[in-house]
N, C-alpha and C positions, 0 to 999 in steps of 0.2 A: 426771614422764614423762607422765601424765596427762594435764596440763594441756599438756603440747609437742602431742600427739595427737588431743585436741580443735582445736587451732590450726590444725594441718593439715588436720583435716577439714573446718572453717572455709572456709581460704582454697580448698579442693578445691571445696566444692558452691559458692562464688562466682563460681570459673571456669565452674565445670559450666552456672551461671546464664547466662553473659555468653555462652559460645562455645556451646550448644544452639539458641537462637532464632537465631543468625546463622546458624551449619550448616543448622538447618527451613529459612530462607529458602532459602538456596543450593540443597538439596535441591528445593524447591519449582520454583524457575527451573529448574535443571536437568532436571526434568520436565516440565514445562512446553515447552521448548526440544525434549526427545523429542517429545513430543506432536505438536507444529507440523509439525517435520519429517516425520515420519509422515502426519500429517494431506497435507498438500502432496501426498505420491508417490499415498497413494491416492484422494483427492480428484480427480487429476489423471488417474490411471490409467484408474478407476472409476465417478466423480463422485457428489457428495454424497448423492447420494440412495440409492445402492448399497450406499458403501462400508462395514463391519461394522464396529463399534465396538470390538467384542471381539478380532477379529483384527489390529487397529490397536492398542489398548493391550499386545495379548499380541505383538507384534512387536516394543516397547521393552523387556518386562517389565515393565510394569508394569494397574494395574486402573482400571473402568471409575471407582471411585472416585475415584482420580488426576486420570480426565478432569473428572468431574463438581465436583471440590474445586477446578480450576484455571479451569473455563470454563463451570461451571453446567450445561453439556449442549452436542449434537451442532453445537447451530448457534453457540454460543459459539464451537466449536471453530472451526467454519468463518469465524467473522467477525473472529478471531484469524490466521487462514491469509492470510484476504481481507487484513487491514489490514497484514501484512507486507508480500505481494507487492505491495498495492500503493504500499507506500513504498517498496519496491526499484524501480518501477517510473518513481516522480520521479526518483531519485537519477541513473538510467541513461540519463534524458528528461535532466537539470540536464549532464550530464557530455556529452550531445552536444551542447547548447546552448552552453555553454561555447566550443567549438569554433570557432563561428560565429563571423563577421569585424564583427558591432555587436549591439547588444544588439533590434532588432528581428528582424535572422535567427536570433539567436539563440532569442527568443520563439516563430518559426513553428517552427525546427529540435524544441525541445522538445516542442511538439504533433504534429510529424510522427512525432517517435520513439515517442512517445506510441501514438499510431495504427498503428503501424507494430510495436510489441509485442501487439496483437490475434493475430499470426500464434504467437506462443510459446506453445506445447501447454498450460503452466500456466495462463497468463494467460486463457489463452481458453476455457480450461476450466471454471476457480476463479472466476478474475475477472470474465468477462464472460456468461457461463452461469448459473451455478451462484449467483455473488453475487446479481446481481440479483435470479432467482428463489426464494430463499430469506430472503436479507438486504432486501430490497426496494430501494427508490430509491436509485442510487448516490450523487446527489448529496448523500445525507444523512448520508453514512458520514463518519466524521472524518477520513478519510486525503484524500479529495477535499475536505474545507471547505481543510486545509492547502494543498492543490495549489493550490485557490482565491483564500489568501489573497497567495500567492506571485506568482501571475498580478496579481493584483491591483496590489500594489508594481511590479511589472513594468513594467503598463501604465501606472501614476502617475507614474513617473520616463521612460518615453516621451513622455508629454505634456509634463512638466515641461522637455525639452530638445526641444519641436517635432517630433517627429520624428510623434506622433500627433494627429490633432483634439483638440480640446480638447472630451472626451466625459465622463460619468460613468465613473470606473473601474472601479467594484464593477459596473457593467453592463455593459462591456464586459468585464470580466475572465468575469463571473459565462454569459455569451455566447460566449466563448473556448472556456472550460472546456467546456462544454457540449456545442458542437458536434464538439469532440474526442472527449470521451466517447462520445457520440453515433456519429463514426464508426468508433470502435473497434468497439462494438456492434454495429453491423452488420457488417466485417468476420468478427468471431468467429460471428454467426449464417449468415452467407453459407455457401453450400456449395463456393464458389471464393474464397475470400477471398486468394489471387494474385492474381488477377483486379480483384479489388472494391477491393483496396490502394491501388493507384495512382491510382484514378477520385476514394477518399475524400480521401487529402493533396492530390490537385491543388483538389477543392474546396474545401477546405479553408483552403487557403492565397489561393487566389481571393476567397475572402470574406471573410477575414484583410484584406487589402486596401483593404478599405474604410475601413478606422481609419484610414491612413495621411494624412496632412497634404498639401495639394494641392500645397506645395514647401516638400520637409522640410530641415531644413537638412544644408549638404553634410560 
């Protein structure tokens, strides 16, 4: 009987081994996942530089220690918020590109939309405010190298079926990018940025124009 008991206890704390570290994990993500969303509303609300720490962890339940064990501190937090939104931000640019009737409208379409998310209260808050001045250079953040390398392919396989000059792609991608970001930024800094919207895609897309191939094929 003994020895059945010991067995038992055995096979107990080998479970207890296996399934403890995967539940931390889970737990971890799961707070984590609080955090962000949290992060977001009052980021967005309040902006980074306001918003309380304490009353962000005490609105999930949980402590500043959670924040700091997941994201090191306040601006982890933010550059965790930042690199969400802004790969929600591809996703939402990729999904109206899609749309388009050939893969070069579809090219402008994505940086229009792009440009054209400066106006959502988050983005231009988190993302175009707040990121840069705290996170510093946007181009250097990973979520934009991605954007980057994506434009990149884009414009490779443009060239590659004539439709664009036969240019450096990482320079012209890396030029794309840029001045898209670029006019979202000032969208979001604008005090009319209804206004500023439309003046920034038509340029935009104007200067986009120059890639194109002097008779692309039909």
């Amino acid at each position: 009987m003994h020895g059945v008991c010991q067995t038992k206890y055995a096979m107990h704390v080998k479970r207890e081994r296996f399934v403890t570290p995967r539940r931390r994990i889970e737990t971890m993500e799961e707070n984590r996942a609080k955090l962000i969303a949290a992060a977001r509303q009052a980021f967005a609300v309040k902006g980074f530089a306001a918003a309380s720490m304490d009353e962000l962890t005490a609105a999930v339940g949980l402590t500043r220690g959670a924040l700091y064990h997941n994201f090191g501190d306040k601006t982890g937090l933010l550059a965790a918020v930042v690199a969400q939104l802004d790969g929600e931000m591809a996703l939402r640019a990729q999904a109206v590109g899609a749309t388009a009737p050939n893969a070069w409208e579809g090219l402008l379409a994505e940086a229009s939309a792009y440009i054209e998310m400066a106006l959502d209260p988050q983005v231009r808050r988190i993302v175009l405010l707040d990121g840069p001045a705290f996170l510093g250079d946007p181009s250097r953040w990973p979520s934009q190298n991605a954007c980057l390398e994506m434009t990149k392919q884009a414009v490779a396989q443009l060239i590659a079926s004539g439709v664009v000059k036969p240019v450096d792609s990482e320079a012209a991608a890396r030029l794309l990018c840029g001045a898209a970001l670029n006019a979202a930024l000032w969208v979001a800094a604008s005090d009319q940025p209804d206004l500023v919207l439309p003046k920034a895609i038509a340029a935009f897309r104007l200067m986009a124009t120059g890639l194109l191939a002097e008779t692309p094929p039909s």
